[in-house]
C-alpha positions as CSV (number, residue, x, y, z in Angstrom):
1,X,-23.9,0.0,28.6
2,X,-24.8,3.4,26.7
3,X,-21.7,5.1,27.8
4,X,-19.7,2.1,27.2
5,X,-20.7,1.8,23.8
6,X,-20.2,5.4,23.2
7,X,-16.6,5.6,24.6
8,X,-15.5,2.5,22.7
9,X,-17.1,3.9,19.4
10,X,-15.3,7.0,20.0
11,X,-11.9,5.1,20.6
12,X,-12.2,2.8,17.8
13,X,-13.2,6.2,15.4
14,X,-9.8,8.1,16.6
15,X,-7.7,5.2,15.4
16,X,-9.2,5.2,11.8
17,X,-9.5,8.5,11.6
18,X,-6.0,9.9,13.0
19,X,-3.8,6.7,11.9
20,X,-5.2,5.8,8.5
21,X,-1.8,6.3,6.7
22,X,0.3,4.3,9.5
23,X,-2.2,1.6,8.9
24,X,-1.2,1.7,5.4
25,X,2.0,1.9,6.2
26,X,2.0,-0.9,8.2
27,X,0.6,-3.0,5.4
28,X,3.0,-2.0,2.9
29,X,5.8,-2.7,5.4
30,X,4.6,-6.2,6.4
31,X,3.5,-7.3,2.3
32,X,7.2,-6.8,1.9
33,X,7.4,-9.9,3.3
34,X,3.9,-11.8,2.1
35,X,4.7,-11.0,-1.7
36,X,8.7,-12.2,-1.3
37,X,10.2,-14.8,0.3
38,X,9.6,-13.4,3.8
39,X,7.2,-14.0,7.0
40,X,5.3,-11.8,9.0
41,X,6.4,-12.5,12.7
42,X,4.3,-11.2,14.9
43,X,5.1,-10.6,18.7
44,X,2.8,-9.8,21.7
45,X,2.8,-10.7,25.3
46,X,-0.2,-10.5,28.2
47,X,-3.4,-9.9,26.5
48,X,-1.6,-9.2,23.3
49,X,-1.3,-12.6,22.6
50,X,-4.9,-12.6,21.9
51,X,-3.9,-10.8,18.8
52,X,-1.4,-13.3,17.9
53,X,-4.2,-16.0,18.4
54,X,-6.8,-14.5,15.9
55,X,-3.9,-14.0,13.6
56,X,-2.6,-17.9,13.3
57,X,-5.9,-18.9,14.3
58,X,-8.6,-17.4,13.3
59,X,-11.3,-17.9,11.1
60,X,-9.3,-15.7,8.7
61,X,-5.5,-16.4,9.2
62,X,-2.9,-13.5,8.2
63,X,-1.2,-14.9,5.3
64,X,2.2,-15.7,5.9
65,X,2.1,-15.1,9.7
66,X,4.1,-17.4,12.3
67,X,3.7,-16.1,16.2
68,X,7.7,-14.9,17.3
69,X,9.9,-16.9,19.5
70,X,13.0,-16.3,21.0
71,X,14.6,-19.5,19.0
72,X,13.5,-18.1,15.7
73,X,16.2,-17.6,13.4
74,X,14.5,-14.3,11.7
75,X,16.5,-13.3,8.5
76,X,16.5,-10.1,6.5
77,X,13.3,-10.9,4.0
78,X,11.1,-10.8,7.0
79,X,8.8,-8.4,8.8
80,X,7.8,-8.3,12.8
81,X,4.8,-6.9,14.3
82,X,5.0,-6.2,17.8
83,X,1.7,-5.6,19.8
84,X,2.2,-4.7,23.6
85,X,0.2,-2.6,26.3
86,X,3.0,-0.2,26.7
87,X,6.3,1.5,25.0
88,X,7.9,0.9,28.4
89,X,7.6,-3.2,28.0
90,X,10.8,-4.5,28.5
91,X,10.7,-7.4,25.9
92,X,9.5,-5.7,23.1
93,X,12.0,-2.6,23.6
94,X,14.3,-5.7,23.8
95,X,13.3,-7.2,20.5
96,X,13.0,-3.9,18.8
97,X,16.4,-3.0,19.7
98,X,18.1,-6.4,17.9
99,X,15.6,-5.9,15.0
100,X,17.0,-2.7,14.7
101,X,20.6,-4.2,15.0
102,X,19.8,-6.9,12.2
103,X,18.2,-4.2,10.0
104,X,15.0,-6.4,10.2
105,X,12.1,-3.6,9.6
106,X,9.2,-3.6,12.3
107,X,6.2,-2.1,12.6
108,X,4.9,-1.4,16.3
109,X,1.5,-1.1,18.1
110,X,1.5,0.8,21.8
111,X,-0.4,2.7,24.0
112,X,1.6,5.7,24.4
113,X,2.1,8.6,21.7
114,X,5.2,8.5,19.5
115,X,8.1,10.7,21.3
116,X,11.7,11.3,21.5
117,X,10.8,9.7,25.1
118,X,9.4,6.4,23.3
119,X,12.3,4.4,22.7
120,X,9.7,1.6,20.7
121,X,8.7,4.6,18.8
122,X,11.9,5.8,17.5
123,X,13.4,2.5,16.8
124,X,10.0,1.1,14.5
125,X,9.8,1.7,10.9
126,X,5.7,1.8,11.8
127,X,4.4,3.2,14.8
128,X,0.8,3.2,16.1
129,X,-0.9,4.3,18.9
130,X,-3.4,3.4,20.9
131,X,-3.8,6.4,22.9
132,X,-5.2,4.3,25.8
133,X,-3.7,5.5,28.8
134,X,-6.2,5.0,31.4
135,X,-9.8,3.3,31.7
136,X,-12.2,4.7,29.7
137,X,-15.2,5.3,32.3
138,X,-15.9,6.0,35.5
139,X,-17.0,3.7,38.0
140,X,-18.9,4.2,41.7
141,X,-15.7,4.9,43.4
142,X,-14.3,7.3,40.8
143,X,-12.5,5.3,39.3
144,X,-11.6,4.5,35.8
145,X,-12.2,1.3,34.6
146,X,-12.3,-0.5,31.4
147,X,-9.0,-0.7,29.9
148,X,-9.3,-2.0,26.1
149,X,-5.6,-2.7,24.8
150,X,-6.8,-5.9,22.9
151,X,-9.6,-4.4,21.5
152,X,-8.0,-1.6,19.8
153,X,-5.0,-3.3,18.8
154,X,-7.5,-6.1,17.2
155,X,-9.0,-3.0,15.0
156,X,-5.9,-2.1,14.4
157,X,-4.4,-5.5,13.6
158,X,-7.9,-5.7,11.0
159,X,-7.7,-2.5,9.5
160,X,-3.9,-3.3,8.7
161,X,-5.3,-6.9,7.6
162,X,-7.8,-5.8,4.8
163,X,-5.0,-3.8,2.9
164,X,-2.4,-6.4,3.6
165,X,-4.7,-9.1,1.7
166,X,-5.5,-6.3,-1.1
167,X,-1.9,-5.9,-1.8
168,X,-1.2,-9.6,-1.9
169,X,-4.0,-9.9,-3.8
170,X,-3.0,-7.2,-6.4
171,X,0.5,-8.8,-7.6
């Protein structure tokens, strides 16, 4: 439990401390939409849509958030977050290509590091990384286990969330 706690402590202090300004980028990006006439579309798949949940349905809903679908008509006053495990997810490089076709401006969270070798990282306006490429302790068998994408993209998503509702709240 010790080390546990440690290496999630550690984890959760690398994303504030090394991705404070894409987190207020992020913000910025997506109050584009909140303050005009825009939504914040927000896209995830497996465990991301955990995210999504607490988003729409949580105690303390995102203002101006609707969960993406493939039938929605998204026009050009509108923002997308995309949350997925990995910059190699099909369906999100997908999506972030014909956002990038409609000059729709996205913001993106992933595991991997930004790179000329992460297509979802060169297309996004925003791009934040997880840095979670492999369990974060060892178990019995040497093995690393404990593999916490939700958990880091909902910091993420609440770091983003508390500056988002300052800016709406500062019109």
């Amino acid at each position: 439990m010790k080390m546990l706690t440690t290496q999630l402590s550690g984890l959760l202090q690398r994303l504030a401390t090394n991705h404070e300004e894409a987190i207020e980028d992020t913000a910025r990006l997506l109050a584009q939409a909140g303050i005009g006439e825009g939504r914040v579309v927000l896209y995830g798949n497996k465990e991301m849509t955990g995210v999504l949940s607490n988003a729409i349905e949580g105690a303390e809903p995102f203002a101006h958030a609707i969960a993406y679908s493939a039938t929605l008509q998204l026009g050009s006053m509108d923002r997308v977050w995309l949350f997925t495990r990995n910059s190699s997810d099909e369906k999100a490089v997908e999506l972030a290509r014909l956002l990038t076709k409609h000059n729709i401006p996205f913001a993106v969270v992933s595991a991997e590091k930004a790179s000329e070798d992460n297509e979802l990282s060169e297309l996004a306006d925003v791009y934040i990384s997880t840095g979670i490429l492999k369990g974060l302790i060892p178990n019995d068998e040497g093995e690393r286990v404990v593999v916490p994408h939700l958990l880091a993209s909902l910091f993420i998503y609440e770091a983003v969330k508390i500056s988002y509702d300052e800016m709406l709240m500062n019109l």
